[in-house]
Biotite code that builds the C-alpha atoms (Angstrom):
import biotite.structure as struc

atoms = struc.array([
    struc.Atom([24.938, 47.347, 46.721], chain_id="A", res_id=1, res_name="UNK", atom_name="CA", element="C"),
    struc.Atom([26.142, 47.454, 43.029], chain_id="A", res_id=2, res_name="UNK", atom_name="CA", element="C"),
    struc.Atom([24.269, 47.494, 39.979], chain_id="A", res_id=3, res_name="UNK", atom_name="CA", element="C"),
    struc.Atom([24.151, 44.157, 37.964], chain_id="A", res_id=4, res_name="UNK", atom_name="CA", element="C"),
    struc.Atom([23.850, 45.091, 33.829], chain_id="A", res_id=5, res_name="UNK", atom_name="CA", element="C"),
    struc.Atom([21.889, 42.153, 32.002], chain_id="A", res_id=6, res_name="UNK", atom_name="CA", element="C"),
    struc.Atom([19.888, 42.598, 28.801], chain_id="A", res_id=7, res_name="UNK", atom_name="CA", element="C"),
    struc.Atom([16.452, 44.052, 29.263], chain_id="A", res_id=8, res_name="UNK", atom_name="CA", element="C"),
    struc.Atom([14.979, 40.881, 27.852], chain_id="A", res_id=9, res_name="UNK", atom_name="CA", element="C"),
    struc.Atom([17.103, 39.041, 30.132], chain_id="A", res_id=10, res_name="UNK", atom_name="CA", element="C"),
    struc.Atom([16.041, 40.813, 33.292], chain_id="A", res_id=11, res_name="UNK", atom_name="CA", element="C"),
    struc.Atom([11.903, 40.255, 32.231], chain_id="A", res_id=12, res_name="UNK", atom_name="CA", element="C"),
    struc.Atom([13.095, 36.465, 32.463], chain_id="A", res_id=13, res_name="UNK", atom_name="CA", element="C"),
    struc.Atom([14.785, 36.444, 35.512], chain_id="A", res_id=14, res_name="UNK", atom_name="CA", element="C"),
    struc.Atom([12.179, 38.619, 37.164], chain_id="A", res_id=15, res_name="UNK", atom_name="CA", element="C"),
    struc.Atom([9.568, 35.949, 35.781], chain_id="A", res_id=16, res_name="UNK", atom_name="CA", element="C"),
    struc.Atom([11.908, 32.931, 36.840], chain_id="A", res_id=17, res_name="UNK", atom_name="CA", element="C"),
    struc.Atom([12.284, 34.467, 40.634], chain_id="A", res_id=18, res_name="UNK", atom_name="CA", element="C"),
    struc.Atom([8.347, 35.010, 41.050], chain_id="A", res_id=19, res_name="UNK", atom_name="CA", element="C"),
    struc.Atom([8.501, 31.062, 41.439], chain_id="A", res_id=20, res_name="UNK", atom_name="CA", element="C"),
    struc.Atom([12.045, 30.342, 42.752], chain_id="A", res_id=21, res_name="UNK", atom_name="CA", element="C"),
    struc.Atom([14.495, 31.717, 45.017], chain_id="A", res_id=22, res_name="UNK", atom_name="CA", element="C"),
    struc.Atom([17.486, 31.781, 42.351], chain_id="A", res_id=23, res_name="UNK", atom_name="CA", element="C"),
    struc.Atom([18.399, 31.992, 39.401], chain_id="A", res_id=24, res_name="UNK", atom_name="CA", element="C"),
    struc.Atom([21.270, 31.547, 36.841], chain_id="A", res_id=25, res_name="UNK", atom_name="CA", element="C"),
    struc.Atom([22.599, 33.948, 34.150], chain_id="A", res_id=26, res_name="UNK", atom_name="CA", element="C"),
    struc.Atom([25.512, 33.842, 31.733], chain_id="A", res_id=27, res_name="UNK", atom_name="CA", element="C"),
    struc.Atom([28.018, 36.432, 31.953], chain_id="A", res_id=28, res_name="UNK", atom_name="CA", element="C"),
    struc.Atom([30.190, 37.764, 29.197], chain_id="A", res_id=29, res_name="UNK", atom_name="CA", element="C"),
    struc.Atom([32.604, 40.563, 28.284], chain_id="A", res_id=30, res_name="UNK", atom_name="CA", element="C"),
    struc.Atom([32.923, 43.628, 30.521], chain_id="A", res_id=31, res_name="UNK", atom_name="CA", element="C"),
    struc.Atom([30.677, 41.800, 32.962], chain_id="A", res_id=32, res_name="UNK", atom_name="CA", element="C"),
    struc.Atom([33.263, 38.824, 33.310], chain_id="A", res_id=33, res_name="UNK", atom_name="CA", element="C"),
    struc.Atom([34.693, 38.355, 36.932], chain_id="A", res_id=34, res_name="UNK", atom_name="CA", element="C"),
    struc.Atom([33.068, 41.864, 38.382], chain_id="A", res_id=35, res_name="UNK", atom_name="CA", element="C"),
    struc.Atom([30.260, 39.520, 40.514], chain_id="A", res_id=36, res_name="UNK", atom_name="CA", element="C"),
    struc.Atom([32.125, 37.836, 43.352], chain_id="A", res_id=37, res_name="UNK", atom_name="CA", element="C"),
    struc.Atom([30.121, 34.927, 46.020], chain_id="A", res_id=38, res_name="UNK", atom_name="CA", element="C"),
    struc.Atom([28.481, 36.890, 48.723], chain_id="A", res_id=39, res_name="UNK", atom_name="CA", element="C"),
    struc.Atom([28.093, 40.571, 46.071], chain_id="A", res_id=40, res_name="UNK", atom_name="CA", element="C"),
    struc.Atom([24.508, 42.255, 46.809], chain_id="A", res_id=41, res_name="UNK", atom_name="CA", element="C"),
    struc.Atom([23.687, 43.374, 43.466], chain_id="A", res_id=42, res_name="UNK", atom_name="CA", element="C"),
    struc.Atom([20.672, 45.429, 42.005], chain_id="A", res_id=43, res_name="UNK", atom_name="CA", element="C"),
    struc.Atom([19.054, 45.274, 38.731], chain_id="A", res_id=44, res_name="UNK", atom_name="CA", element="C"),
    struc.Atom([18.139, 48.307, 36.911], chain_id="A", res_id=45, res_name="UNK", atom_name="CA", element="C"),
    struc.Atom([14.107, 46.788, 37.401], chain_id="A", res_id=46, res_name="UNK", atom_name="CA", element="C"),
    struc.Atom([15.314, 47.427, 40.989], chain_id="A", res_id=47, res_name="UNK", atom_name="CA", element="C"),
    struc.Atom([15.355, 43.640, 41.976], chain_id="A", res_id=48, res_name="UNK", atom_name="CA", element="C"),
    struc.Atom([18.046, 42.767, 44.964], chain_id="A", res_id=49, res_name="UNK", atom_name="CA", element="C"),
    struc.Atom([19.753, 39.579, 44.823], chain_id="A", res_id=50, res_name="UNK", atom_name="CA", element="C"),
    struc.Atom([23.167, 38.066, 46.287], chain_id="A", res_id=51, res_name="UNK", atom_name="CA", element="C"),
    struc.Atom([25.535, 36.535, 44.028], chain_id="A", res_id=52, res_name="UNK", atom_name="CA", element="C"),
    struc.Atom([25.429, 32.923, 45.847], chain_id="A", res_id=53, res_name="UNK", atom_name="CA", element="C"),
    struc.Atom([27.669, 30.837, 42.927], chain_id="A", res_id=54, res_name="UNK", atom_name="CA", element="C"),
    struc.Atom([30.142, 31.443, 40.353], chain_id="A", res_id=55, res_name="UNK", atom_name="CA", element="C"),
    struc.Atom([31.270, 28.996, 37.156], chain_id="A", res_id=56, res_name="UNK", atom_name="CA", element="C"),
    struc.Atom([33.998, 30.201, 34.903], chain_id="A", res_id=57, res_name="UNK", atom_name="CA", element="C"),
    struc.Atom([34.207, 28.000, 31.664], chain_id="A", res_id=58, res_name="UNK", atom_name="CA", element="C"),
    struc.Atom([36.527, 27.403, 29.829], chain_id="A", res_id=59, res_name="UNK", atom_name="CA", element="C"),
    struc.Atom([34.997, 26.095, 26.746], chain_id="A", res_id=60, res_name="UNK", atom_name="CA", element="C"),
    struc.Atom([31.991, 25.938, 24.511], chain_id="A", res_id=61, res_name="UNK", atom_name="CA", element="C"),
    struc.Atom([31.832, 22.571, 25.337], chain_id="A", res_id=62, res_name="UNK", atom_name="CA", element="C"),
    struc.Atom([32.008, 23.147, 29.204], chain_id="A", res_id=63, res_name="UNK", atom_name="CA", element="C"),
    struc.Atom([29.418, 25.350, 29.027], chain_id="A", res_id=64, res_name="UNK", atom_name="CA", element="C"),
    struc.Atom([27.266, 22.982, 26.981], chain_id="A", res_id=65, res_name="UNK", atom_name="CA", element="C"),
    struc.Atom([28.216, 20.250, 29.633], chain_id="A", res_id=66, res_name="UNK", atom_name="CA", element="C"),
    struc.Atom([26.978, 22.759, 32.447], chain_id="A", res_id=67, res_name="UNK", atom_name="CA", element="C"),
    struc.Atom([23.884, 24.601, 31.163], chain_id="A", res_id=68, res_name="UNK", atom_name="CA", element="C"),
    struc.Atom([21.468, 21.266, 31.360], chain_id="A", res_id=69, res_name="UNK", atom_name="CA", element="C"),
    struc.Atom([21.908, 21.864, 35.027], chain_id="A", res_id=70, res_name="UNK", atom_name="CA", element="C"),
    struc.Atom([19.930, 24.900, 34.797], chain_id="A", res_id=71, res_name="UNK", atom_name="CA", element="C"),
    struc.Atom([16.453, 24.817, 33.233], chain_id="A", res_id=72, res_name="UNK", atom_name="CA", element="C"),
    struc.Atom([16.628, 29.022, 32.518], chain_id="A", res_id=73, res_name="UNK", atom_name="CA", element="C"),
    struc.Atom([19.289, 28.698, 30.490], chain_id="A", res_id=74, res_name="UNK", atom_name="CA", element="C"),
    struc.Atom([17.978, 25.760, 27.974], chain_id="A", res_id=75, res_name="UNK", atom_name="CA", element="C"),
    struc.Atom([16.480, 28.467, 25.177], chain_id="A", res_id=76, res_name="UNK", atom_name="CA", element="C"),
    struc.Atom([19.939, 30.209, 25.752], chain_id="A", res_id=77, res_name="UNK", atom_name="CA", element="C"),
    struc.Atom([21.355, 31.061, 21.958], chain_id="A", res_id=78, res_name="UNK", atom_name="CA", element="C"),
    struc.Atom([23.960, 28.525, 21.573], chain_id="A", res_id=79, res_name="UNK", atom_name="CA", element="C"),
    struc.Atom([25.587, 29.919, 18.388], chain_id="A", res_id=80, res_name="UNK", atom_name="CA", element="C"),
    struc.Atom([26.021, 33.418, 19.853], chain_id="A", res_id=81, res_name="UNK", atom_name="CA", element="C"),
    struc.Atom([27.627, 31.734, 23.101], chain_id="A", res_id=82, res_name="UNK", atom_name="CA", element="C"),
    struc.Atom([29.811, 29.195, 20.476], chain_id="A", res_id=83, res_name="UNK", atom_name="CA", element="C"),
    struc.Atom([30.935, 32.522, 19.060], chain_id="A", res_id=84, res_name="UNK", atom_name="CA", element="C"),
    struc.Atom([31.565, 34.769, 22.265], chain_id="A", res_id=85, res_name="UNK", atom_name="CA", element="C"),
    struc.Atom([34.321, 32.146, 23.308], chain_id="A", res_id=86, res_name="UNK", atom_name="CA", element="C"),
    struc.Atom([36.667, 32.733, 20.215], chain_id="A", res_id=87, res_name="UNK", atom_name="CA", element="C"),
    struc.Atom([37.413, 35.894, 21.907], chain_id="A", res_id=88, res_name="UNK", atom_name="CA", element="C"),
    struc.Atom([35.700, 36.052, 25.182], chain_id="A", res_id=89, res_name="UNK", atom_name="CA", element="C"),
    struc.Atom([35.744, 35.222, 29.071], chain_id="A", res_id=90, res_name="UNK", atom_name="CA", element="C"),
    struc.Atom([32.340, 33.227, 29.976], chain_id="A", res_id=91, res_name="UNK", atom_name="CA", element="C"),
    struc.Atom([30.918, 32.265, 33.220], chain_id="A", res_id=92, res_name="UNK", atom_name="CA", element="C"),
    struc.Atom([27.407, 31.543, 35.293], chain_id="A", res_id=93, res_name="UNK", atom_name="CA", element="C"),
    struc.Atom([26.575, 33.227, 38.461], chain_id="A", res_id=94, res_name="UNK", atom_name="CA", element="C"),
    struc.Atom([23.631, 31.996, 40.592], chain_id="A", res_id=95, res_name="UNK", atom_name="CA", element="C"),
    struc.Atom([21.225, 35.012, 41.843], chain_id="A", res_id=96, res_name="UNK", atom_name="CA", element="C"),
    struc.Atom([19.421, 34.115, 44.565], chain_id="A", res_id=97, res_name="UNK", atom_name="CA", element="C"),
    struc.Atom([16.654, 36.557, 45.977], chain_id="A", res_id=98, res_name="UNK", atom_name="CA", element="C"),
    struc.Atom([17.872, 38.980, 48.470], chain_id="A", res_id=99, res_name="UNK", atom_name="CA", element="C"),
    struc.Atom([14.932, 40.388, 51.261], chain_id="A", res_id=100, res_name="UNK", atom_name="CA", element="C"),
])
C-alpha cells in the first residue's frame, strides 16, 4: 500500500467527506501527477485506506472548470491557484473510494 501526500487541510476534508460517503475526489498537481493509477491502495498520513477507483487528466483550466461541478467537494476549490498551476503544470482528479 503506498502513501498518498495531500495537504493537511485537504486530508481533514476528505476524512470529513468519507464519514458520509464512500468516495471522494481530489485534485492532483505537480510531483503527485500520474503516480495514482485505477485499482492503487493508497494510505494517508491520518492513516485512512482508500483505492484509487477513477482518474481525469485535464488538459485545461477550462476542462477542469467543465469537470469540477460534477463533484460537490471540489466546489470551494481555489480557482485562481488551479488557473495558475496549469501555465506550468500537469492536473488531474482521482476518485478515492473507502478501502475496508
Amino acid at each position: 500500500m503506498r502513501l498518498i501526500y495531500l495537504p493537511q487541510n485537504e486530508e481533514e476534508k476528505i476524512k470529513d467527506i468519507l464519514k458520509n460517503s464512500d468516495r471522494v475526489h481530489t485534485v492532483i498537481i505537480a510531483s503527485e501527477y500520474g503516480k495514482y493509477k485505477k485499482g492503487d491502495y493508497v494510505k494517508t498520513l491520518g492513516g485512512e485506506r482508500l483505492v484509487v477507483s477513477d482518474t481525469k487528466v485535464l488538459r485545461s483550466f477550462e476542462d477542469f472548470q467543465k469537470e469540477c461541478t460534477h463533484y460537490p467537494e471540489l466546489k470551494d476549490t481555489n480557482l485562481e491557484d488551479i488557473k495558475k498551476a496549469f501555465t506550468h503544470k500537469k492536473i488531474e482528479i482521482i476518485e478515492l473510494r473507502k478501502y475496508r
